[in-house]
MIKEZA-256260 format. One line per 3 residues: number of its first residue (from 1); their letters; for each residue x, y, z of C-alpha. Coordinates in Angstrom, 1 decimal, padded with zeros to 4 digits, always signed. Layout:
# residues N
NUM> a> X,Y,Z ~ ...
END
This chain:
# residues 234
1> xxx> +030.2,+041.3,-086.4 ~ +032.4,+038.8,-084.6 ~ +033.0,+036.9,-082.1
4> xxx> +035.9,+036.1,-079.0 ~ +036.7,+032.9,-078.5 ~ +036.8,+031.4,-075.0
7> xxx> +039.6,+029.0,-075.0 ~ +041.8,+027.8,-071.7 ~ +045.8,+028.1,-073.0
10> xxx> +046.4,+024.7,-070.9 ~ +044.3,+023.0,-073.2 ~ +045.8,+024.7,-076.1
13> xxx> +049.5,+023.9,-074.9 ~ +048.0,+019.7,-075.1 ~ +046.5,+019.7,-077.9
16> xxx> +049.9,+020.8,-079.2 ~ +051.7,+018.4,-077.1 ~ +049.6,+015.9,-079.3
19> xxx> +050.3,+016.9,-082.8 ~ +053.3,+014.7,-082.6 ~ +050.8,+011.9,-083.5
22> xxx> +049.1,+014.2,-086.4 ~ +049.8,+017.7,-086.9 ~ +046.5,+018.1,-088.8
25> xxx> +043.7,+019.0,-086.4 ~ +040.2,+018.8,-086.5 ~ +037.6,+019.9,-083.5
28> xxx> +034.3,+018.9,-083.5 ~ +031.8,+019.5,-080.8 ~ +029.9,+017.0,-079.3
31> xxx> +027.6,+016.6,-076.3 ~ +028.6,+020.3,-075.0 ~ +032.1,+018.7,-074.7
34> xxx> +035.2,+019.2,-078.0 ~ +036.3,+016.4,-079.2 ~ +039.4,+015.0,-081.5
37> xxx> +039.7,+012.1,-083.0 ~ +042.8,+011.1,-084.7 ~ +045.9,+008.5,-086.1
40> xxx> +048.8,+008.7,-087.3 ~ +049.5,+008.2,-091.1 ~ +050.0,+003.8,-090.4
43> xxx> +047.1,+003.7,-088.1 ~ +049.0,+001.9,-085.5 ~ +048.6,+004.6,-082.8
46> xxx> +045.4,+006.3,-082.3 ~ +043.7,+009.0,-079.5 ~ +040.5,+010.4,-077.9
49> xxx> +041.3,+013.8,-077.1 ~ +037.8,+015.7,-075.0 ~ +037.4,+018.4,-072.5
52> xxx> +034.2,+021.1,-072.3 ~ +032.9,+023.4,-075.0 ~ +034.4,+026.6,-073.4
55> xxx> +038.5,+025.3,-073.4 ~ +037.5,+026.5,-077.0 ~ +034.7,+028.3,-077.5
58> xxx> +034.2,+028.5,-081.2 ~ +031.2,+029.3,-083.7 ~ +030.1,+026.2,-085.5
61> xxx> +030.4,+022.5,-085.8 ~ +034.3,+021.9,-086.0 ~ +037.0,+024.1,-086.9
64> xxx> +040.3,+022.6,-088.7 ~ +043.5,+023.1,-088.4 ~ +046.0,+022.5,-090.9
67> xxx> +048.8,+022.6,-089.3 ~ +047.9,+023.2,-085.2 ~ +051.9,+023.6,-084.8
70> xxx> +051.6,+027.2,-087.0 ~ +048.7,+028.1,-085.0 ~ +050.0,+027.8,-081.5
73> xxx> +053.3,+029.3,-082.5 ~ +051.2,+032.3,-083.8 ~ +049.7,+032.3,-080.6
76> xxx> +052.7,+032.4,-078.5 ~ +053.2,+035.4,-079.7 ~ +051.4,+037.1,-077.7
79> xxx> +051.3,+037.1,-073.1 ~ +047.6,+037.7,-073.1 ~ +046.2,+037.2,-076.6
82> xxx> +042.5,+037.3,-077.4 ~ +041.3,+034.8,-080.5 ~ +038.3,+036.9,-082.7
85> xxx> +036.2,+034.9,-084.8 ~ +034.1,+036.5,-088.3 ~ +030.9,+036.0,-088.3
88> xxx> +030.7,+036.8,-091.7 ~ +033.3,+033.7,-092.6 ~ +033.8,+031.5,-089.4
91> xxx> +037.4,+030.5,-091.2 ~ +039.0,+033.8,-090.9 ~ +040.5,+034.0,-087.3
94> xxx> +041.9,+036.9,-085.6 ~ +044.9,+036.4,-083.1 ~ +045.2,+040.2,-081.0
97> xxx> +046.6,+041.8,-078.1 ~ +046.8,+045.8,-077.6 ~ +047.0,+047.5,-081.0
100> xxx> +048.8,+044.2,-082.5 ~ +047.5,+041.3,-084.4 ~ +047.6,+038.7,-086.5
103> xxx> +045.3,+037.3,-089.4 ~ +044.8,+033.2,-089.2 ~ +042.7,+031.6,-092.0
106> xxx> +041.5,+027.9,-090.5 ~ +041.2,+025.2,-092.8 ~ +038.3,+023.5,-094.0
109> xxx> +036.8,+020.6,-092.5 ~ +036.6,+018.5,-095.2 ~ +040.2,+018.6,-096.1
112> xxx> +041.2,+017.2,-092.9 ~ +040.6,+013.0,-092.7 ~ +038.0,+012.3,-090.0
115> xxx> +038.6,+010.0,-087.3 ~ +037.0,+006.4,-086.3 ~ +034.0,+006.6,-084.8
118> xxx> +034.8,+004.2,-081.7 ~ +037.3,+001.9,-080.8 ~ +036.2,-000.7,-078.3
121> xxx> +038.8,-002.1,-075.9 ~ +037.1,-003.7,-072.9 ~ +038.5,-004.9,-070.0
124> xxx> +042.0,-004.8,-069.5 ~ +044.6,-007.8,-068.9 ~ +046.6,-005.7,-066.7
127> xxx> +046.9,-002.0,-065.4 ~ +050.1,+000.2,-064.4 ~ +051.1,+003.9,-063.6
130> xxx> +053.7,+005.8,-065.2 ~ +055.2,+009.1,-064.6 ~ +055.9,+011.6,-067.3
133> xxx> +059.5,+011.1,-065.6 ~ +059.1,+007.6,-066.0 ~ +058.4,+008.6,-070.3
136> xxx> +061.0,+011.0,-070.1 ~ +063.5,+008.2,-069.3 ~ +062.3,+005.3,-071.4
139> xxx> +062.9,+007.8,-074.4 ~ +066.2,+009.0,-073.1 ~ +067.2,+005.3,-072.9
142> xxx> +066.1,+004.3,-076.5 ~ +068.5,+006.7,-077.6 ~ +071.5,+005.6,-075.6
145> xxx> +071.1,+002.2,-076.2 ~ +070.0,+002.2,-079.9 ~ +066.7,+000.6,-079.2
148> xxx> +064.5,-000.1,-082.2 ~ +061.7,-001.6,-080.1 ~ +060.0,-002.0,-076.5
151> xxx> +058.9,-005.3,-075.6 ~ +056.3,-005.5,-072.7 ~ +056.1,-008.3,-070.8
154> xxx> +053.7,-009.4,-067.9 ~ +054.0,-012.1,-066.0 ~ +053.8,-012.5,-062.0
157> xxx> +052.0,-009.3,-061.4 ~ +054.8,-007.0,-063.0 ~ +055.3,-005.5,-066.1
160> xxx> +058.8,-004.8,-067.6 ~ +059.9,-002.6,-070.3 ~ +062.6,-004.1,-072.3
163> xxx> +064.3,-001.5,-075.2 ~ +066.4,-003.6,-077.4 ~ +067.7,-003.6,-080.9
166> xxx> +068.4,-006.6,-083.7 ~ +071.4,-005.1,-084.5 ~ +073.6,-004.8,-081.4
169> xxx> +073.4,-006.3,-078.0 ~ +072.8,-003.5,-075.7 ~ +069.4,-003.5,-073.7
172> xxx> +067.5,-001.5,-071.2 ~ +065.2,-003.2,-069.0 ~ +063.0,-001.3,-066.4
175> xxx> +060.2,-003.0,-063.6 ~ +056.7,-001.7,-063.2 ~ +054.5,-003.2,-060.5
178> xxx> +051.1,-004.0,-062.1 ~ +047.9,-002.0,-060.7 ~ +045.6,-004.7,-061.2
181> xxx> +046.0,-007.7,-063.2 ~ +044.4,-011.2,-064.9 ~ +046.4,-014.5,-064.3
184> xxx> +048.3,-014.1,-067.6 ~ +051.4,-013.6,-069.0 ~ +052.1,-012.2,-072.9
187> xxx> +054.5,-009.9,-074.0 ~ +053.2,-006.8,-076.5 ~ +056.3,-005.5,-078.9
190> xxx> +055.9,-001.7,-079.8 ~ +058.3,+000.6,-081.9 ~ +060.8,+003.3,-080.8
193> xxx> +058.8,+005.5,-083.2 ~ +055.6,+004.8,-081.7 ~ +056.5,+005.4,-078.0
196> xxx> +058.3,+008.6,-079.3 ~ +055.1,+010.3,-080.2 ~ +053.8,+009.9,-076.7
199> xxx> +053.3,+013.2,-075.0 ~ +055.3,+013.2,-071.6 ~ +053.0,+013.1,-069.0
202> xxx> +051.7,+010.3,-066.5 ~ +049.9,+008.0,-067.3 ~ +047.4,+004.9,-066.3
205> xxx> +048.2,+002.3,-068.9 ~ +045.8,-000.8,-070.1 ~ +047.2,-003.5,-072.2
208> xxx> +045.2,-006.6,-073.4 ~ +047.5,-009.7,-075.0 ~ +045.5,-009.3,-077.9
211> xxx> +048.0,-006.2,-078.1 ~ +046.5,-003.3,-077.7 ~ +047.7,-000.6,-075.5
214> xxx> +045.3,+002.1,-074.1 ~ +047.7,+004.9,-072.1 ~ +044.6,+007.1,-070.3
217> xxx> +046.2,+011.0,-069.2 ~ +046.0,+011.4,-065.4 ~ +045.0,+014.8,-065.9
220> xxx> +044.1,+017.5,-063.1 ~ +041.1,+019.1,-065.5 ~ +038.0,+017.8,-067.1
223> xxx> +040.0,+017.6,-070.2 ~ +040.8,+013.5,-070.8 ~ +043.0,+012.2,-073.1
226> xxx> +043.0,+008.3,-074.0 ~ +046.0,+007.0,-076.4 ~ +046.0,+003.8,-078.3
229> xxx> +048.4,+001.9,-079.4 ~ +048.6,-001.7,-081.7 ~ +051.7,-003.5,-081.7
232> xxx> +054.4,-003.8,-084.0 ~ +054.0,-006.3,-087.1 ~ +056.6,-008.4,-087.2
END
């Protein structure tokens, strides 16, 4: 016997948008909801990805995922594809449409690292919007100008972006008005690399000058997303 899997291809699409940060993939259900916690390989930048049992609709506890970038190109393949799970080995996946398919073997759970358990962040310092144009640009910008790093800085109820780079001159600043925010001012440094995994979308962003960086997904679902990020050493 075996089973179809209900899954929504939006969802699909952003957890693939989110391999960037790790390719490796591990879903585990929790609460009726999915749920995926993962880092990168420094730790610096981490993410809470969650949305309801049926945007993936699978048998068991978890299912892994290897490489999630092989299995979403698999399922591209394919306008209307239809995921079959065995019952008889809840690894072996079937990827069909029509007369066509395609055999996917998951990975075991306990290959792929677990994520934390929690990360506590409290009350932010200051909030602010971006646009997945405004991401788009900031990365566009690192590039043209070389930028190794983005400084934050807040002060007087703004929050600019500053891209720069120790070894040349050229810089790229860029004015956000704050949301809501403490009588503070700190600056958080982050690296090229770090924003660069971001997936472009908008987002409300949460910094503390402790420096931490929590980027939530404005999403139109009841999928959520949270990002976070630590600043740079050094």
């Amino acid at each position: 016997m075996s089973k179809e899997i209900t899954f929504k291809k939006t969802t699909i699409d952003l957890i693939r948008r989110l391999t960037a940060i790790n390719p490796s993939i591990l879903i585990e259900k929790e609460n009726e909801n999915i749920v995926i916690k993962s880092s990168d390989a420094s730790g610096s930048v981490a993410y809470v990805f969650t949305a309801p049992e049926d945007h993936f609709g699978f048998d068991g506890d978890d299912v892994g995922f290897l490489d999630f970038n092989e299995f979403h190109q698999l399922l591209s393949v394919y306008k209307e594809p239809k995921i079959i799970q065995d019952d008889d080995d809840a690894l072996d996946l079937v990827i069909k449409e029509g007369r066509s398919k395609i055999s996917y073997r998951l990975t075991n759970s306990e290959v792929i690292k677990r994520g934390f358990n929690e990360i506590e962040f409290g009350d932010a310092d200051v909030e602010f919007t971006v646009t997945s144009d405004d991401v788009t640009h900031i990365n566009k910008m690192m590039s043209l100008v070389n930028a190794e790093s983005i400084k934050i800085t807040v002060a007087d109820k703004k929050v600019k972006f500053t891209l720069f780079s120790k070894k040349s001159s050229n810089t790229f600043e860029e004015v956000y008005d704050a949301d809501s925010c403490e009588d503070k001012e700190f600056e958080i440094s982050i690296s090229k690399d770090t924003f660069a995994m971001l997936p472009r979308d908008n987002y409300k962003i949460s910094a503390k000058e402790e420096g931490i960086i929590k980027l939530s997904m404005i999403r139109e679902d009841d999928s959520s997303v949270d990002i976070f990020v630590a600043e740079e050493e050094g």
